[in-house]
C-alpha positions as CSV (number, residue, x, y, z in Angstrom):
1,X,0.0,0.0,0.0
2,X,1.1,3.9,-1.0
3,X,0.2,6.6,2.0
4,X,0.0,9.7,0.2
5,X,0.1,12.6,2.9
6,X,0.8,16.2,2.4
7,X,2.0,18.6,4.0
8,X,-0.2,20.3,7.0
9,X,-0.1,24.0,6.4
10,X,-2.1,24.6,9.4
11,X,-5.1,23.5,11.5
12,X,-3.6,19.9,12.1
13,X,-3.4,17.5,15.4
14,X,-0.8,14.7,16.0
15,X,-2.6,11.6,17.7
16,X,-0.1,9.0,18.9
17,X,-0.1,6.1,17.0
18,X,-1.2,3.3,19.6
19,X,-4.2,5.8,20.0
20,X,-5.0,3.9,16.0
21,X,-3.2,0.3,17.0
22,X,-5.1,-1.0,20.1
23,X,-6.8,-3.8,19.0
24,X,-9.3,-3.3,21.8
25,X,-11.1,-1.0,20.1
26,X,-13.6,-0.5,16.9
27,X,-12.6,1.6,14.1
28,X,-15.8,3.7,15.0
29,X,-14.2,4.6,18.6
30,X,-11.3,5.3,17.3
31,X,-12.7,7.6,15.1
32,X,-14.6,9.1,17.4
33,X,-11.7,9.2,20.1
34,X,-9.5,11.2,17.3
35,X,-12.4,13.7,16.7
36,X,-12.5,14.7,20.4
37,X,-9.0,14.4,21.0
38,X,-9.1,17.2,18.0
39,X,-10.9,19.7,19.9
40,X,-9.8,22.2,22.0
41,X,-9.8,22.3,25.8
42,X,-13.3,23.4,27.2
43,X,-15.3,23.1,23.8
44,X,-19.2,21.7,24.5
45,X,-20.6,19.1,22.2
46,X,-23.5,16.7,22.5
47,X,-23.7,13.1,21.4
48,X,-26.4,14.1,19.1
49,X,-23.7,16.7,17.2
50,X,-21.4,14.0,17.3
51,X,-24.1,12.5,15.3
52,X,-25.0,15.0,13.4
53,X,-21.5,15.3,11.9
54,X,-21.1,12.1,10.5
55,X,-23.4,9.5,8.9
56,X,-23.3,7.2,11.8
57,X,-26.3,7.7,14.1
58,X,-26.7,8.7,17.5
59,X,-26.4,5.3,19.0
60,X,-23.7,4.3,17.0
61,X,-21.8,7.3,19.0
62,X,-23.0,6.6,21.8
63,X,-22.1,2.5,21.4
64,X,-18.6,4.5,20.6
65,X,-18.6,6.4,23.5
66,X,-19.5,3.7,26.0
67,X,-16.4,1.8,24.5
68,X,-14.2,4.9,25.2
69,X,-15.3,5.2,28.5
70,X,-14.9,0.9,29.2
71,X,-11.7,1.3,28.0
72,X,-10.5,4.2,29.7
73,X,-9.9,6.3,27.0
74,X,-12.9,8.7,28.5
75,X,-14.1,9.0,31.9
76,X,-17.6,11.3,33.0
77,X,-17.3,13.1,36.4
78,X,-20.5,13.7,37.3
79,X,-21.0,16.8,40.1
80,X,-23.8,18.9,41.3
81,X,-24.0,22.5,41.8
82,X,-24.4,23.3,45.4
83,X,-26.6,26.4,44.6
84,X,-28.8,24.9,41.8
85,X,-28.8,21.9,42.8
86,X,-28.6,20.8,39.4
87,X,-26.6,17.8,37.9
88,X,-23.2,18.6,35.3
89,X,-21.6,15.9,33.2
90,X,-17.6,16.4,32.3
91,X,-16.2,14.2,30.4
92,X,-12.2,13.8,30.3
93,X,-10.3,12.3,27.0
94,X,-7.4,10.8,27.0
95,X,-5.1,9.7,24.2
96,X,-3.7,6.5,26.3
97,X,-5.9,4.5,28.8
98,X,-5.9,6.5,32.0
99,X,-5.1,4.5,35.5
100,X,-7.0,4.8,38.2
101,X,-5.1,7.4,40.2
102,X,-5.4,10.9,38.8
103,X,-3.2,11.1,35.5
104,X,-0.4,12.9,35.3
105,X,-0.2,16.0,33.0
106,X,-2.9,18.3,30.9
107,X,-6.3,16.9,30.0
108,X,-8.3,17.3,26.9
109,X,-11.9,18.1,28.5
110,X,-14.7,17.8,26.5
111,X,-18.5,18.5,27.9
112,X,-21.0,15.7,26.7
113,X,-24.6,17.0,27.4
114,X,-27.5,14.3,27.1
115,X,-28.8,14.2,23.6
């Protein structure tokens, strides 16, 4: 096989390559994995965007999504606002599995809302 690749000029991301060769997961989560892992820190998306970007469905992403999170390539810290009383979902990406101490070094953070 020929891998033609050009150039990036600007607006690229370098993923690690065992992010692509863990056998663990579906082509679908890794796909999904490299899209949030694209996004800047803070940004807001839905499952239902996630969706809406792509010609897989929404339970498709969220099958994707569940793998992530059973695999611990995304975790969901769910808190509640003392004042409001109200319920918050964070999720937290990671481009290798995370262990189950606090990882080491920056975050990619990514807020998944219900759909």
């Amino acid at each position: 096989m020929r891998v033609h690749r050009t150039a990036p000029l600007r607006a690229f991301a370098a993923l690690a390559k065992s992010l692509s060769r863990d056998r663990r997961l579906s082509w679908g989560a890794v796909g999904v994995l490299a899209y949030l892992l694209c996004l800047p820190n803070g940004s807001w998306i839905t499952e239902r965007i996630l969706a809406e970007r792509r010609r897989e469905g929404c339970m498709a992403v969220v099958a994707s999504l569940r793998e992530l999170e059973e695999r611990r390539y995304l975790r969901r810290v769910v808190s509640r606002d003392p004042v409001t009383r109200q319920y918050s979902t964070v999720c937290e990406v990671f481009e290798r599995p995370y262990e189950s101490r606090s990882p080491m070094g920056e975050m990619q953070k990514v807020r998944l809302a219900a759909a």
